[in-house]
N, CA, C and O atoms as a CHARMM CRD file, in Angstrom:
* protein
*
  336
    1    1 UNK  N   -123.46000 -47.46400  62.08800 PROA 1      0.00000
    2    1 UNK  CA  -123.10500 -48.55500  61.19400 PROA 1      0.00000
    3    1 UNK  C   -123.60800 -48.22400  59.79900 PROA 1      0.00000
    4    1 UNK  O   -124.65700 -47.61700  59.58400 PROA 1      0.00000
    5    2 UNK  N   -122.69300 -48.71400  58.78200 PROA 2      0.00000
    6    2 UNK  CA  -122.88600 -47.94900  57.59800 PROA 2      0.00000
    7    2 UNK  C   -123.70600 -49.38100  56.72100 PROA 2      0.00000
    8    2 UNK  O   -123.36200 -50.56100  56.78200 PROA 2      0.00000
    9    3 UNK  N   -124.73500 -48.84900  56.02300 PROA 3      0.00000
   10    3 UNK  CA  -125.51100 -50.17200  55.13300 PROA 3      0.00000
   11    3 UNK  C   -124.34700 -50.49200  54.28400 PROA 3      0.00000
   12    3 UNK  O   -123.46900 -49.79700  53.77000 PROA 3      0.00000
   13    4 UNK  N   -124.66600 -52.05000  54.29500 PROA 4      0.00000
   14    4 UNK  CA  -123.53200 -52.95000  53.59300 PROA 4      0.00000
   15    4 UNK  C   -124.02700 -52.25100  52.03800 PROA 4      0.00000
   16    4 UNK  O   -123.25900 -52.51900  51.11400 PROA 4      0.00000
   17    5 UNK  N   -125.12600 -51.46700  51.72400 PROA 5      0.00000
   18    5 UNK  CA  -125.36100 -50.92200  50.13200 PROA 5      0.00000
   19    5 UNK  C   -124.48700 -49.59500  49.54100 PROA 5      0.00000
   20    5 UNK  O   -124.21100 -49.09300  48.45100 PROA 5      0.00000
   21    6 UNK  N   -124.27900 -49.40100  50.73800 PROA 6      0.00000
   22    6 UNK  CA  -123.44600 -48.02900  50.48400 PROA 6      0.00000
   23    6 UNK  C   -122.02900 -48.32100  50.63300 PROA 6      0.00000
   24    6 UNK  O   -121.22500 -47.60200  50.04000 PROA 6      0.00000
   25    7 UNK  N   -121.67000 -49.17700  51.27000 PROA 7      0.00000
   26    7 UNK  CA  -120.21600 -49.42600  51.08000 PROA 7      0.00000
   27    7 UNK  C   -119.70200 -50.06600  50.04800 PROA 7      0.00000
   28    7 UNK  O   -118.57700 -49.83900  49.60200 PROA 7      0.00000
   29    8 UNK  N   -120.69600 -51.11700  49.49300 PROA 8      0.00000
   30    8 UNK  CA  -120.36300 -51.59800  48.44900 PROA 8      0.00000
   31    8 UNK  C   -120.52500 -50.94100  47.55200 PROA 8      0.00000
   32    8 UNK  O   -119.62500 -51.19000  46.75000 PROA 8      0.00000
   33    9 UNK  N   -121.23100 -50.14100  47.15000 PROA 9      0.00000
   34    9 UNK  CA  -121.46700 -48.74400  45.83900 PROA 9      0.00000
   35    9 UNK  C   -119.82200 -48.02100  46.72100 PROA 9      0.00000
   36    9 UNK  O   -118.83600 -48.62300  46.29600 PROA 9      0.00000
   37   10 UNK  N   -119.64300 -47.48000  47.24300 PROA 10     0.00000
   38   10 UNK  CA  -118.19000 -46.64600  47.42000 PROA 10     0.00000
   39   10 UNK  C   -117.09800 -47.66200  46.74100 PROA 10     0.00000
   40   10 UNK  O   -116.32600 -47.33400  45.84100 PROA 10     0.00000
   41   11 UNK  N   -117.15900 -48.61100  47.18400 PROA 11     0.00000
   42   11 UNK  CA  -116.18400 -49.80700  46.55500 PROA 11     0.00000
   43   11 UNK  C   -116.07200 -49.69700  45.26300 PROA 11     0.00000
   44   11 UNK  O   -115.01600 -49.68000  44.63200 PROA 11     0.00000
   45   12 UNK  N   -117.17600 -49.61900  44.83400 PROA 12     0.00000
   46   12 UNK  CA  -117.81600 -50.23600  43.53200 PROA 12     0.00000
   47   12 UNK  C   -117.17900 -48.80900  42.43700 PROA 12     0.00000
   48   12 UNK  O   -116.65000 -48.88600  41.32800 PROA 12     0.00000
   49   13 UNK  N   -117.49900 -47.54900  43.30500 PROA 13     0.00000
   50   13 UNK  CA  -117.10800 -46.34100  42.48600 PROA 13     0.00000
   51   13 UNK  C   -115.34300 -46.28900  42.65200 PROA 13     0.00000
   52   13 UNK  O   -114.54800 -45.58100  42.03300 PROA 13     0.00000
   53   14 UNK  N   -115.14100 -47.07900  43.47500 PROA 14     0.00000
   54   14 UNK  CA  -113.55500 -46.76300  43.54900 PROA 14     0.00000
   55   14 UNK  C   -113.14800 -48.30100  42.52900 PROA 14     0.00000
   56   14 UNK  O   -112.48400 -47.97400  41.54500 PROA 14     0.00000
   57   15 UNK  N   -113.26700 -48.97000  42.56100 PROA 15     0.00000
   58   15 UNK  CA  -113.37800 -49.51500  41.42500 PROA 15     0.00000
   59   15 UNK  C   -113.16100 -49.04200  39.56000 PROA 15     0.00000
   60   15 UNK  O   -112.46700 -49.52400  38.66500 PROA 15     0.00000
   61   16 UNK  N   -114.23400 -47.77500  39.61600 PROA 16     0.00000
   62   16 UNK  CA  -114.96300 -47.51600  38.62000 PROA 16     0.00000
   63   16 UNK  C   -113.20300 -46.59500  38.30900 PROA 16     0.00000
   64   16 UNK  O   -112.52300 -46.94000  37.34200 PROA 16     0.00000
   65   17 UNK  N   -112.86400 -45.81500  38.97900 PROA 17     0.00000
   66   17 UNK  CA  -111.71800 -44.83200  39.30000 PROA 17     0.00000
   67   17 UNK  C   -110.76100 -45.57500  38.79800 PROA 17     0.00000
   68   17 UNK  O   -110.29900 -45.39500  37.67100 PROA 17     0.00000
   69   18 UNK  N   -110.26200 -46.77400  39.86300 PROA 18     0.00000
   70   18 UNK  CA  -109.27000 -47.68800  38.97800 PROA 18     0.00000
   71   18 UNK  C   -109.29400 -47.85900  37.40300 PROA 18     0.00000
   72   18 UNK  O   -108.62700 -47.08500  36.71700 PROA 18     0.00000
   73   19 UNK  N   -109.96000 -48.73800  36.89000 PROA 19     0.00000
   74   19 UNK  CA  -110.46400 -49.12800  35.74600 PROA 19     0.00000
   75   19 UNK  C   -110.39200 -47.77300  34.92800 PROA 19     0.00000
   76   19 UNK  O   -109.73200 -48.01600  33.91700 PROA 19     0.00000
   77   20 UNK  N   -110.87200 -46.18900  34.94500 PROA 20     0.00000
   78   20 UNK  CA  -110.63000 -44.91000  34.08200 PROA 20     0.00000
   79   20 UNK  C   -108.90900 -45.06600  34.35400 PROA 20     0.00000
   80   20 UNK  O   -108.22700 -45.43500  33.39800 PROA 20     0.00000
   81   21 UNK  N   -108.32100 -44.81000  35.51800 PROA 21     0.00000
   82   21 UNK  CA  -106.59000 -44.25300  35.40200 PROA 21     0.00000
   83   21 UNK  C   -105.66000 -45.64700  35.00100 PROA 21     0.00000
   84   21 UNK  O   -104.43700 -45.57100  34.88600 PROA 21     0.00000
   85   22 UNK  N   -106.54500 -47.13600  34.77500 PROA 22     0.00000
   86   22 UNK  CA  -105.55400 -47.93900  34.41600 PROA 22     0.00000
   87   22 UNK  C   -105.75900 -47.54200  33.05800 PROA 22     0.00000
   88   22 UNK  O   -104.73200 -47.09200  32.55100 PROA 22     0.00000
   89   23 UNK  N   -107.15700 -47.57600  32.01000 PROA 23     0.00000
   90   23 UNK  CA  -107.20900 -47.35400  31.13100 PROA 23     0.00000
   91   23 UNK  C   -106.71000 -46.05700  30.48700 PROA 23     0.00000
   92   23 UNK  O   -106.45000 -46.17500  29.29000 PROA 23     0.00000
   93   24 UNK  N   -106.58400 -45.25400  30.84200 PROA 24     0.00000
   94   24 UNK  CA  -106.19700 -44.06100  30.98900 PROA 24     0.00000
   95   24 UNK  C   -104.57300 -43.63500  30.68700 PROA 24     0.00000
   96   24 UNK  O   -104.11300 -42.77100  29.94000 PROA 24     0.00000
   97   25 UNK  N   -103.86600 -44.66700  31.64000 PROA 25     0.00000
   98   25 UNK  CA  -102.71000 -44.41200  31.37400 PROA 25     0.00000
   99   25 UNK  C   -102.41500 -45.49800  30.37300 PROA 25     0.00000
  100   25 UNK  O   -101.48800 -45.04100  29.70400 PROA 25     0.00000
  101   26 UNK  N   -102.67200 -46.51700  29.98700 PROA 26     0.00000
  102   26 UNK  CA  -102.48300 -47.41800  29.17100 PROA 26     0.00000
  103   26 UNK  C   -102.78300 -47.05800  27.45800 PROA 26     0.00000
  104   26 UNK  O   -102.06900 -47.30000  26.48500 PROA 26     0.00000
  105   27 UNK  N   -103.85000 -46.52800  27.52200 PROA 27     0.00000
  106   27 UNK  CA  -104.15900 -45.40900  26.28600 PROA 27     0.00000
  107   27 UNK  C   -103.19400 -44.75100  26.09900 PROA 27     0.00000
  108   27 UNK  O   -102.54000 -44.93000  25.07100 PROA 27     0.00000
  109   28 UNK  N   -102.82300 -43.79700  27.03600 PROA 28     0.00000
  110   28 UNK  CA  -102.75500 -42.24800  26.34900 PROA 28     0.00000
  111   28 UNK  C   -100.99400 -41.90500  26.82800 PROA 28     0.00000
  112   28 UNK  O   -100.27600 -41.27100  26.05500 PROA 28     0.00000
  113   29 UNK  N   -100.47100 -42.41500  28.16500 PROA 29     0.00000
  114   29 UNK  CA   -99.49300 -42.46700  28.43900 PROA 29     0.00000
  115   29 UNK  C    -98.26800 -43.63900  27.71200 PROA 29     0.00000
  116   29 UNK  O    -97.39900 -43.32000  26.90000 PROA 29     0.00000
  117   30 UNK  N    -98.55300 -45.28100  28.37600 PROA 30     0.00000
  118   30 UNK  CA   -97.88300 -46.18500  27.64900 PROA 30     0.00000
  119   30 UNK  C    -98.29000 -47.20200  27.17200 PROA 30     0.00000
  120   30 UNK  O    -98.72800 -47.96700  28.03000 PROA 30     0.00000
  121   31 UNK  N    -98.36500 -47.69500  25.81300 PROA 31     0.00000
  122   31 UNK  CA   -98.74700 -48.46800  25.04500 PROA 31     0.00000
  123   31 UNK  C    -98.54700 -50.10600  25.68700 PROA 31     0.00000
  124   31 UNK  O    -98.72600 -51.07100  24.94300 PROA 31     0.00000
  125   32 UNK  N    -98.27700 -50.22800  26.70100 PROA 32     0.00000
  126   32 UNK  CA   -98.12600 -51.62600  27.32800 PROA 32     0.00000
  127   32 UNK  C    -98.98100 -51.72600  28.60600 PROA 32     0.00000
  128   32 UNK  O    -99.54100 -50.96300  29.39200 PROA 32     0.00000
  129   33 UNK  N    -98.77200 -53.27800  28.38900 PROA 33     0.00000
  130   33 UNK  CA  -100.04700 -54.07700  29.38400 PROA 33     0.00000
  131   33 UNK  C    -99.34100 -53.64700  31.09700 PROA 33     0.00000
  132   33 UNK  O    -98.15900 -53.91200  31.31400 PROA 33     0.00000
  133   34 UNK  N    -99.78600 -53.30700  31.65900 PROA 34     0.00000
  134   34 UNK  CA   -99.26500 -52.77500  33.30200 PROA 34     0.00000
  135   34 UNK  C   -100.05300 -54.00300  34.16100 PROA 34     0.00000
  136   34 UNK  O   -101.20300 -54.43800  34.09300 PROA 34     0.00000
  137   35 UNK  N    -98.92100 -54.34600  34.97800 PROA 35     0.00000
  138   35 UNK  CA   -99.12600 -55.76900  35.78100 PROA 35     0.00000
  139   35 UNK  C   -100.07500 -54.83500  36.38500 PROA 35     0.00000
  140   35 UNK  O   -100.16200 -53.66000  36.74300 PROA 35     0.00000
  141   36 UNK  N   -101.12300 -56.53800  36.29300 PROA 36     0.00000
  142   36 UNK  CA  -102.25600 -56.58400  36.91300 PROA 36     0.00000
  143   36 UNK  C   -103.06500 -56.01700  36.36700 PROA 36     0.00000
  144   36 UNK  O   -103.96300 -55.52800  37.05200 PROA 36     0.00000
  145   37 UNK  N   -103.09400 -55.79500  34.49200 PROA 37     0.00000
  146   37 UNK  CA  -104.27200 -55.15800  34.56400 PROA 37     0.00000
  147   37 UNK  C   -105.46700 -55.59900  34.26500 PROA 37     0.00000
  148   37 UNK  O   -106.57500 -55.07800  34.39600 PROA 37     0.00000
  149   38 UNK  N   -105.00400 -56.99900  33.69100 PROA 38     0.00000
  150   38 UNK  CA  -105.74800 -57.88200  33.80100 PROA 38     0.00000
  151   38 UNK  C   -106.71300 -58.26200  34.84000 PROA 38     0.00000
  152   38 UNK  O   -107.73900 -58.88500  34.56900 PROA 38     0.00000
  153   39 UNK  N   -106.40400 -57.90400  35.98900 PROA 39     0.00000
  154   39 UNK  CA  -107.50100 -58.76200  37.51900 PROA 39     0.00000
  155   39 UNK  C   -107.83300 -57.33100  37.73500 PROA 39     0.00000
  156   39 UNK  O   -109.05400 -57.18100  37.72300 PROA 39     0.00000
  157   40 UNK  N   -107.12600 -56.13600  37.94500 PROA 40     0.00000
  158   40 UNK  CA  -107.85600 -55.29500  38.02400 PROA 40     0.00000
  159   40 UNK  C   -109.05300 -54.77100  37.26000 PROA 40     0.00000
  160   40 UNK  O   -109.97300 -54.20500  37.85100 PROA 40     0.00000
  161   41 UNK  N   -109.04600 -54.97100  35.85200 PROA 41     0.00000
  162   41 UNK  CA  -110.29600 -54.86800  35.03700 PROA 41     0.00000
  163   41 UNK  C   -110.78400 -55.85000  34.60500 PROA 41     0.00000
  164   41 UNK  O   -111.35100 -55.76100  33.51600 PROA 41     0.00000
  165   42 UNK  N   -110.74000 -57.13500  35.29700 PROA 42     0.00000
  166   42 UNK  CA  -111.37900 -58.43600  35.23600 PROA 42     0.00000
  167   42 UNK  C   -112.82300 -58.32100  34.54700 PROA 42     0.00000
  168   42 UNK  O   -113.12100 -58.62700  33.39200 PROA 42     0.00000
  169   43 UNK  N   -113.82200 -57.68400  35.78100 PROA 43     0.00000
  170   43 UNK  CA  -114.94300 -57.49600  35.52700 PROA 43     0.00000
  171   43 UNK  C   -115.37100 -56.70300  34.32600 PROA 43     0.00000
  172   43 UNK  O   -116.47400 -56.97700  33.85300 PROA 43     0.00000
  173   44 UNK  N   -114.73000 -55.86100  33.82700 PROA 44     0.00000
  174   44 UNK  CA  -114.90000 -54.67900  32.57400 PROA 44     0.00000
  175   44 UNK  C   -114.37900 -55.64000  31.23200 PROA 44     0.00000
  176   44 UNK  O   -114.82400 -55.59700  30.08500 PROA 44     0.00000
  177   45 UNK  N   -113.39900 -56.42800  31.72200 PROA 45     0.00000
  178   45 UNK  CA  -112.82300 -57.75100  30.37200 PROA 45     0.00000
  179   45 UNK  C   -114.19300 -58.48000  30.20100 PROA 45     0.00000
  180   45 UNK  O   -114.85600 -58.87400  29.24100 PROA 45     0.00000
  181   46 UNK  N   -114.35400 -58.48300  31.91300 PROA 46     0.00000
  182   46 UNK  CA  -115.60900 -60.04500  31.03200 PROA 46     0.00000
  183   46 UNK  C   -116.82000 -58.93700  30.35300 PROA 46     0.00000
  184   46 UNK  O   -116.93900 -59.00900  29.13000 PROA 46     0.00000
  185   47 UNK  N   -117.46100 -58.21100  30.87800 PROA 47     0.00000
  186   47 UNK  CA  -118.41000 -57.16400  30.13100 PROA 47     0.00000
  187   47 UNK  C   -118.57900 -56.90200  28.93000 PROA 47     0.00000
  188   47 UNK  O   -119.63100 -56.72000  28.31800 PROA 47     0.00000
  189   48 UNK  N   -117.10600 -56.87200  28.44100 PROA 48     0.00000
  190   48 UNK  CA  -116.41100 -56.03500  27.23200 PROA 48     0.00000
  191   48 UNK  C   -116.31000 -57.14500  26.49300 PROA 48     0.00000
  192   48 UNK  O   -116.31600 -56.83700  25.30100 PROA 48     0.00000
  193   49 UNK  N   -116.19900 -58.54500  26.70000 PROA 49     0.00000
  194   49 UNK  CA  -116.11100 -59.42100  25.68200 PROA 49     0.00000
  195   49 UNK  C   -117.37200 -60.52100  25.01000 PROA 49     0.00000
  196   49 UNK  O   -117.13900 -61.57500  24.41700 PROA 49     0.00000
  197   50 UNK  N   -118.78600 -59.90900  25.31000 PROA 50     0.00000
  198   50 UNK  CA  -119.60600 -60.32600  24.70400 PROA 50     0.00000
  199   50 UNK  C   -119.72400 -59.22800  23.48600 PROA 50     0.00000
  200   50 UNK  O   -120.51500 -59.56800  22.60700 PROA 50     0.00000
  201   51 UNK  N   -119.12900 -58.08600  23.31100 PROA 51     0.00000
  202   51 UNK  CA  -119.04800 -57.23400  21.97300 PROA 51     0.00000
  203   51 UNK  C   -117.75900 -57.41800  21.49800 PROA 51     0.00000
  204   51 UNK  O   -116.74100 -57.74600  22.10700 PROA 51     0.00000
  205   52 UNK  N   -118.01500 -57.05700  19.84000 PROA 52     0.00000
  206   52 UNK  CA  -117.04800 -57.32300  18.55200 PROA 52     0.00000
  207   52 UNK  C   -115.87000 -56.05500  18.84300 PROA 52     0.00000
  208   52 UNK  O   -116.26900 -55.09200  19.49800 PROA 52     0.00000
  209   53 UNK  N   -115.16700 -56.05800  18.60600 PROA 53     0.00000
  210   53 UNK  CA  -113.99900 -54.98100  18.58300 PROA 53     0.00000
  211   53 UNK  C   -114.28500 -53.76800  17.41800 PROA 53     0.00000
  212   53 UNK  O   -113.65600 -52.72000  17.56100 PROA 53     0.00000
  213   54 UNK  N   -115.28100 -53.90200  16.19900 PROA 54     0.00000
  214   54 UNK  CA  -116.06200 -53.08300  15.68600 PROA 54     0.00000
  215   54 UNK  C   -116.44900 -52.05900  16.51300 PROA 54     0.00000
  216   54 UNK  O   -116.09600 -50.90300  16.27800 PROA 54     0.00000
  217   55 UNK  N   -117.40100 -52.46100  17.82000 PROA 55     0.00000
  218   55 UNK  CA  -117.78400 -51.20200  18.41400 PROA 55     0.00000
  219   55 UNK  C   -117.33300 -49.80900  18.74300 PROA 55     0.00000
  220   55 UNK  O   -116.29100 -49.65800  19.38100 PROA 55     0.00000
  221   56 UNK  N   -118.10600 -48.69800  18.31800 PROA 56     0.00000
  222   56 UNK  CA  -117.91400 -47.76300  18.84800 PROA 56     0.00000
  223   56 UNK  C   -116.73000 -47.20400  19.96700 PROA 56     0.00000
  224   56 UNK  O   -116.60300 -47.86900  20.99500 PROA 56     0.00000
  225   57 UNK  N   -116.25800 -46.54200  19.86500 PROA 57     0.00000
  226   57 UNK  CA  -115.30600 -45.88900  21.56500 PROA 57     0.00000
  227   57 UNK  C   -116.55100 -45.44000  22.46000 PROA 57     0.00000
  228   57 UNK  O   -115.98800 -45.67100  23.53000 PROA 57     0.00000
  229   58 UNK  N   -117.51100 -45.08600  22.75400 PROA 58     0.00000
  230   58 UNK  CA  -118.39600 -44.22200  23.67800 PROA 58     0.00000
  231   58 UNK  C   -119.12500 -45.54100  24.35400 PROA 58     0.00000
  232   58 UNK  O   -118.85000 -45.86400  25.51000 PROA 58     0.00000
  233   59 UNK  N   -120.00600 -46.23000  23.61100 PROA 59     0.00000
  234   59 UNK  CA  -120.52100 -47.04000  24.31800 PROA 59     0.00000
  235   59 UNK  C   -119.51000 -48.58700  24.71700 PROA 59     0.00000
  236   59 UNK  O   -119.84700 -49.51700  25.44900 PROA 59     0.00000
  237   60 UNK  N   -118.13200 -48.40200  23.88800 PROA 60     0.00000
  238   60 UNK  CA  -117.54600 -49.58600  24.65500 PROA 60     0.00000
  239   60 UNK  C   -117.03600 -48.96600  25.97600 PROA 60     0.00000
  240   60 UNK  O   -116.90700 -49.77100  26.89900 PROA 60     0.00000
  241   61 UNK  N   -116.74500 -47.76700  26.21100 PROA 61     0.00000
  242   61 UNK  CA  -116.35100 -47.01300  27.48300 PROA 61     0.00000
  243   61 UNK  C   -117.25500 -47.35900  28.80400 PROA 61     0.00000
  244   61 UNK  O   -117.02000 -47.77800  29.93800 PROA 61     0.00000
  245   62 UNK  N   -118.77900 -46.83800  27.82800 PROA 62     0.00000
  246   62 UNK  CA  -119.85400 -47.32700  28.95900 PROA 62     0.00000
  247   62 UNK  C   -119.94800 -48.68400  29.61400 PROA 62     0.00000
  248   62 UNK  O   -120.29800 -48.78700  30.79000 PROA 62     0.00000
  249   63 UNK  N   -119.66300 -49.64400  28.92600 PROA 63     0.00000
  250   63 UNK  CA  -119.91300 -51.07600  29.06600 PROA 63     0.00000
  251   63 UNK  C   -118.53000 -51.31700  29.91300 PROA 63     0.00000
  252   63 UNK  O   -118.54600 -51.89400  31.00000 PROA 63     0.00000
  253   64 UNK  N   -117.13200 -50.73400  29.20400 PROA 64     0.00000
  254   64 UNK  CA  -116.12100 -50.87200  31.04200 PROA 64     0.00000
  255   64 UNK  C   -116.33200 -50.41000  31.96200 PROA 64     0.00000
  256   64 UNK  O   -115.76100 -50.78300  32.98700 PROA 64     0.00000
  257   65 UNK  N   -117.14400 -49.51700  31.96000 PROA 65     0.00000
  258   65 UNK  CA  -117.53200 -48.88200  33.28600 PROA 65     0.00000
  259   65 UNK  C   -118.40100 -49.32100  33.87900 PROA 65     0.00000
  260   65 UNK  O   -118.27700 -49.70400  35.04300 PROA 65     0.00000
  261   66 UNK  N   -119.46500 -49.36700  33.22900 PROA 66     0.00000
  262   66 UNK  CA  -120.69400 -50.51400  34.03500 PROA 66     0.00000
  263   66 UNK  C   -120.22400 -51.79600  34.38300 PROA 66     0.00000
  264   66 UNK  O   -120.83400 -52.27700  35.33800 PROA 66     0.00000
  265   67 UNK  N   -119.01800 -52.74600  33.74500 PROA 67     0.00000
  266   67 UNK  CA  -118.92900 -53.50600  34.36900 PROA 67     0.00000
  267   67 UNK  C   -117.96800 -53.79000  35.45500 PROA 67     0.00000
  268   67 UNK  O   -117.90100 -54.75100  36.22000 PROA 67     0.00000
  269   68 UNK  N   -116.90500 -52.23700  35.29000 PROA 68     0.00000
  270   68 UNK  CA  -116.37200 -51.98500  36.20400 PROA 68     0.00000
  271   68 UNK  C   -117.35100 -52.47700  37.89400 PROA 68     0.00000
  272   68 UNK  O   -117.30300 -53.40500  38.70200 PROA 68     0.00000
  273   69 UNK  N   -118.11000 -51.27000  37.72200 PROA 69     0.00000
  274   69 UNK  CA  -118.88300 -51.05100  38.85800 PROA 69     0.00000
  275   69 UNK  C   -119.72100 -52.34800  39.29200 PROA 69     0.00000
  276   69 UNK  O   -119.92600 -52.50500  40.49600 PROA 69     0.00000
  277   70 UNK  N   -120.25300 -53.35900  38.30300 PROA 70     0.00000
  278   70 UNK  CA  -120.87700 -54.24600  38.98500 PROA 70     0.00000
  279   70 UNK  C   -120.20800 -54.95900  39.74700 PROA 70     0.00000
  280   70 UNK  O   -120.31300 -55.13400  40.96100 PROA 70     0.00000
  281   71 UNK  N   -119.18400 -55.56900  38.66300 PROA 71     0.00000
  282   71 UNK  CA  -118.22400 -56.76000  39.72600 PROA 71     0.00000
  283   71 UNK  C   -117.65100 -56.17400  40.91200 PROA 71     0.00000
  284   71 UNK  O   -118.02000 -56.72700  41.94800 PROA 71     0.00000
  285   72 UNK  N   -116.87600 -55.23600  41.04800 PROA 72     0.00000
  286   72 UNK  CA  -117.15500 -54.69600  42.10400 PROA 72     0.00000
  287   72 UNK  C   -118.08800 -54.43300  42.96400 PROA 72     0.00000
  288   72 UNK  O   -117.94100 -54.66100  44.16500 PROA 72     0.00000
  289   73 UNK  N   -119.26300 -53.87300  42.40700 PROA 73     0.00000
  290   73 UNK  CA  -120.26900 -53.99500  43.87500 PROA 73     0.00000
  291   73 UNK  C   -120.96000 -55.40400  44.35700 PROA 73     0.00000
  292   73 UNK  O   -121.65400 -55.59500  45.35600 PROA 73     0.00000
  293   74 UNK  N   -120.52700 -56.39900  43.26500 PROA 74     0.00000
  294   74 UNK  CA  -121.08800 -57.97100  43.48900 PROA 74     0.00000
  295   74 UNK  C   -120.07100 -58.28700  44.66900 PROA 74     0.00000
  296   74 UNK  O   -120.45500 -58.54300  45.81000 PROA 74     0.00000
  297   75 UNK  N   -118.76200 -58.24400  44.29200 PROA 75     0.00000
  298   75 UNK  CA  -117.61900 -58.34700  45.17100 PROA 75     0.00000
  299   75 UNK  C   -118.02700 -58.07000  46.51100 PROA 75     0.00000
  300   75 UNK  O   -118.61400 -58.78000  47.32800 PROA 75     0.00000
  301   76 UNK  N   -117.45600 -56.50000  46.59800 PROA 76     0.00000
  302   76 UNK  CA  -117.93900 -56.39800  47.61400 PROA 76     0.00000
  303   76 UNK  C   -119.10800 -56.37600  48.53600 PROA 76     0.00000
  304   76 UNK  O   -118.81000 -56.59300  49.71000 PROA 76     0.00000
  305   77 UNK  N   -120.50400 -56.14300  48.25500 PROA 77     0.00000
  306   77 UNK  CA  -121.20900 -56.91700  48.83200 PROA 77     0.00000
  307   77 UNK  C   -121.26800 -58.62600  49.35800 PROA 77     0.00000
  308   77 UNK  O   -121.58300 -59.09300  50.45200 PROA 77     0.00000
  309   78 UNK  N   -120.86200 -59.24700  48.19000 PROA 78     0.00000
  310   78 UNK  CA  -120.95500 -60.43900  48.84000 PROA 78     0.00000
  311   78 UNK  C   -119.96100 -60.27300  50.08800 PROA 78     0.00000
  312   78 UNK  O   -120.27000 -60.27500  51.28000 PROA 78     0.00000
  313   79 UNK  N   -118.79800 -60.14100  49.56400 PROA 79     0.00000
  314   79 UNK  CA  -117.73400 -59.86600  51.15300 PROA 79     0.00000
  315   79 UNK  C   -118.69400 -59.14000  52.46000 PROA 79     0.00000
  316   79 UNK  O   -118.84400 -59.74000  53.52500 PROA 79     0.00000
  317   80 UNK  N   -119.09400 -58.24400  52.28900 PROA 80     0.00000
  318   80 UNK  CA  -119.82700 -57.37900  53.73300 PROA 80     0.00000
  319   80 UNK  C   -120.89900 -58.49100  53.64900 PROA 80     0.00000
  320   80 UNK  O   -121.23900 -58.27200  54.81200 PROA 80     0.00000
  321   81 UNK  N   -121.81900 -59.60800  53.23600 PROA 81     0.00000
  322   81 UNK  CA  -122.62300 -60.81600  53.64600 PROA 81     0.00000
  323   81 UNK  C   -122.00600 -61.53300  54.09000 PROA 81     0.00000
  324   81 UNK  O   -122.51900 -61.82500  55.17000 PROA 81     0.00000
  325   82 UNK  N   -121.04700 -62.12200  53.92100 PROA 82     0.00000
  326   82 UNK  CA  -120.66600 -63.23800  54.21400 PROA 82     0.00000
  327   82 UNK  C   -119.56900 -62.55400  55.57400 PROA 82     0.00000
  328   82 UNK  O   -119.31900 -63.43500  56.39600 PROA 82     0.00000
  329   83 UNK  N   -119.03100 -61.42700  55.85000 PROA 83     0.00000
  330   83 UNK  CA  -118.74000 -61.09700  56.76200 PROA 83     0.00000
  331   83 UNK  C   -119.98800 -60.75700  58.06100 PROA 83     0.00000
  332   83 UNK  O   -119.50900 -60.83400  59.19200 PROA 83     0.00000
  333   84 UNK  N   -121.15300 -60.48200  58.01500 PROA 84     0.00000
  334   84 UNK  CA  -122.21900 -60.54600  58.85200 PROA 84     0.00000
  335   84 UNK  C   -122.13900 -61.57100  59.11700 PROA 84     0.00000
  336   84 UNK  O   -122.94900 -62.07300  59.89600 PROA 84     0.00000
């Protein structure tokens, strides 16, 4: 049986994956909003919107990614608790 900490960090990094190839292709491929990208980078929106649009590219990257990964690992952990 696998610790509910490690599944939720795998989650959490596949998460992190989403959030680079939505941003990713939305950047660099097509200049439009791709359904769902909104709920898919939910957690990286809310992260990303206690800073000014001034900021930097490097550390606003960091801050989608970190919040990539939290809400996701909040997510899913709570899911593997409340499934015990």
């Amino acid at each position: 049986m696998h610790s509910p900490y490690k599944l939720a960090t795998l989650f959490a990094v596949f998460g992190m994956l989403i959030g680079i190839a939505a941003f990713m292709f939305n950047y660099y491929l097509i200049p439009v909003t791709l359904p769902g990208y909104e709920i898919l980078l939910a957690p990286a929106m809310l992260a990303l919107s206690f800073f000014s649009e001034e900021t930097y590219f490097t550390p606003k990257m960091i801050i989608l990614l970190s919040g990539q990964f939290v809400g996701y690992f909040i997510v899913a952990f709570t899911f593997l608790a409340i499934k015990k």
